[in-house]
ROTORZA-89210 format. One record per residue: residue number from 1; residue in three letters; x, y, z of N, C-alpha, C in turn. Coordinates in Angstrom, 3 decimals. Layout:
NUM,ALA,X,Y,Z,X,Y,Z,X,Y,Z $
...
//
This chain:
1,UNK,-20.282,-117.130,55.498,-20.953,-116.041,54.827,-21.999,-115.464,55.777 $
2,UNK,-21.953,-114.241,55.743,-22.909,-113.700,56.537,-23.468,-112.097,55.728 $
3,UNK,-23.687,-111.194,56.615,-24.242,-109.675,56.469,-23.135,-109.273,56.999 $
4,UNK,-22.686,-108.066,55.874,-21.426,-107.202,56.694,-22.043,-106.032,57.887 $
5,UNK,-21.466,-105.302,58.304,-21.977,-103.926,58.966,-22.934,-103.075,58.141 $
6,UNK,-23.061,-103.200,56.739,-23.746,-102.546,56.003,-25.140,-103.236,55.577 $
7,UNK,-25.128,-104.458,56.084,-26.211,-105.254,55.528,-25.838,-106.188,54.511 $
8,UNK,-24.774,-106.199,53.774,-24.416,-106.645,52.145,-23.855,-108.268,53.174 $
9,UNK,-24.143,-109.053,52.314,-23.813,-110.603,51.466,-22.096,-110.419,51.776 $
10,UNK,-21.190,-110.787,52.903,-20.239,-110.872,52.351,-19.537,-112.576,53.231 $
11,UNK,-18.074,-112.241,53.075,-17.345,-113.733,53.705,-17.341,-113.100,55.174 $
12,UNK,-17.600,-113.348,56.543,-17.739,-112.220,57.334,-16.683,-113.482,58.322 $
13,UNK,-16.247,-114.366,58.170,-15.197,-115.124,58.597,-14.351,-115.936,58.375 $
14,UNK,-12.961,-116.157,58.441,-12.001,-117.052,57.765,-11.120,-117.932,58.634 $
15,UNK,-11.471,-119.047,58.758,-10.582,-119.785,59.811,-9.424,-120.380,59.031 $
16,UNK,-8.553,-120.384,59.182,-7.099,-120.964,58.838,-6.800,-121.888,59.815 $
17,UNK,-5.981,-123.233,59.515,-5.937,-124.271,60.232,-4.539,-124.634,59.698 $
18,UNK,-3.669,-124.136,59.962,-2.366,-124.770,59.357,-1.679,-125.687,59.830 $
19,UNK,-1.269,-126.829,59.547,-0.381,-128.249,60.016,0.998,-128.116,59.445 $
20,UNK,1.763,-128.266,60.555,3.293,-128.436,60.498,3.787,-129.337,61.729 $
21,UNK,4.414,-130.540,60.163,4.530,-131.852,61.337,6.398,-131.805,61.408 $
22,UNK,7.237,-132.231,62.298,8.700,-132.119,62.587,8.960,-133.419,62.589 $
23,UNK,10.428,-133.499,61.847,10.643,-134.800,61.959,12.246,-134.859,62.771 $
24,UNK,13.186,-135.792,62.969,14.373,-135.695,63.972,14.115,-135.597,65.181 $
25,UNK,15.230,-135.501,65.936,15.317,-135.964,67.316,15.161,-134.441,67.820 $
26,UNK,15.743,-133.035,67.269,15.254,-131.341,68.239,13.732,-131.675,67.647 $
27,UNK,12.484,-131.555,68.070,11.526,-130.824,67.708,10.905,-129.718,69.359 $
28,UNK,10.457,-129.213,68.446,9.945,-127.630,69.106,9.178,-128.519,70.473 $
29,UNK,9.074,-127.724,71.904,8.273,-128.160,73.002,6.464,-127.196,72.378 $
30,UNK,5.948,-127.733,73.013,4.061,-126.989,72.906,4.280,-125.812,73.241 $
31,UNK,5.338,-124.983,73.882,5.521,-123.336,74.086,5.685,-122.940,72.716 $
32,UNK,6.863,-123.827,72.193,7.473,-123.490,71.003,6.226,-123.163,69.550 $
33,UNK,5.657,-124.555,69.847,4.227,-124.122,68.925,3.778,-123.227,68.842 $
34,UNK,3.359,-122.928,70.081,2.012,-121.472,70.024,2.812,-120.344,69.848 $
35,UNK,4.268,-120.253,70.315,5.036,-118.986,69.767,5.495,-118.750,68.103 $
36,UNK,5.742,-120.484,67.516,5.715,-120.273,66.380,4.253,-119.963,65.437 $
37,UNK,3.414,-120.141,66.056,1.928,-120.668,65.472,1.634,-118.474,65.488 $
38,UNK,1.894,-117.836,66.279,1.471,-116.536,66.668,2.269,-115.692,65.859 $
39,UNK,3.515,-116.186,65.693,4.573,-115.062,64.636,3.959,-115.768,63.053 $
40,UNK,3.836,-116.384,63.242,2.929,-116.799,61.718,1.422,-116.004,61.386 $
41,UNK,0.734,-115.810,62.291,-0.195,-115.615,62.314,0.204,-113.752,62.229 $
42,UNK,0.822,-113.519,63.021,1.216,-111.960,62.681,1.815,-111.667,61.383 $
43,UNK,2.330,-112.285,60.741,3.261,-112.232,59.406,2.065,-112.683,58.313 $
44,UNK,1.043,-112.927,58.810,0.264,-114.039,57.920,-0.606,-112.982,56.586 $
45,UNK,-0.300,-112.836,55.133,-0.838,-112.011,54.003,-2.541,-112.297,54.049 $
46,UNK,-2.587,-113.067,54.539,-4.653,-113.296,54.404,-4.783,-112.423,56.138 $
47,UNK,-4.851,-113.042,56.915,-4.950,-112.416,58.140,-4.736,-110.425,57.824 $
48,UNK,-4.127,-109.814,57.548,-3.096,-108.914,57.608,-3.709,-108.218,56.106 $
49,UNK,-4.774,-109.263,55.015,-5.254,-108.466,53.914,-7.100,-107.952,53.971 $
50,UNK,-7.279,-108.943,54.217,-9.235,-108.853,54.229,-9.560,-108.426,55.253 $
51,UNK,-10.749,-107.505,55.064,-11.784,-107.211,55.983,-12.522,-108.043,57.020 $
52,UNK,-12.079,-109.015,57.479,-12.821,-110.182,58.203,-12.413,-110.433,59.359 $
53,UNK,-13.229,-111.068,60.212,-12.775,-111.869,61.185,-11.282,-113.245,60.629 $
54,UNK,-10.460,-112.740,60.549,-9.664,-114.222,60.169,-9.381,-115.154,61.851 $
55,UNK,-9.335,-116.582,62.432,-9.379,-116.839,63.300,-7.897,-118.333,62.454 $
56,UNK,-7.705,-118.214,63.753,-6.123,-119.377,63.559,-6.075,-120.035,64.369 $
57,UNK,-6.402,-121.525,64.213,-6.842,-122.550,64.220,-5.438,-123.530,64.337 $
58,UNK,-4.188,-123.429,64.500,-3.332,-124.466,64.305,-3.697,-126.116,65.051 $
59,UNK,-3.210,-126.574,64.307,-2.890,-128.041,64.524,-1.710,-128.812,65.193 $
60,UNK,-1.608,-129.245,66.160,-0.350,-128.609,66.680,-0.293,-130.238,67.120 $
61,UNK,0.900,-130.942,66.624,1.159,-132.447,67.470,1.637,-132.190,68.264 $
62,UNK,2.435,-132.248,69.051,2.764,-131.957,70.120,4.110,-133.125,70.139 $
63,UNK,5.408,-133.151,70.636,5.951,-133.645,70.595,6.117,-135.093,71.404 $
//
């Protein structure tokens, strides 16, 4: 929470942290992550709706 551009009380940032764990013998390499982690983040209805800084945060195991 902060002051918007106008001065007003608002949410002035939103971090998203999403976890997606793979199970089997294909899982994605760490390229694969951040390319899947970025088309998510472009497709993403919060990112893509509010007025805010939204910031994306993935969690990424790594194989």
């Amino acid at each position: 929470m902060g002051k918007d551009s106008s001065g007003k009380l608002a949410m002035t940032r939103v971090t998203l942290r999403p976890r997606a764990d793979f199970a089997g013998e294909k899982r994605p390499t760490a390229d694969d992550l951040v390319a899947m982690h970025h088309e998510a983040h472009e497709q993403c209805f919060i990112a893509n709706s509010v007025k805010t800084d939204v910031r994306y945060e993935p969690i990424m195991n790594t194989p």
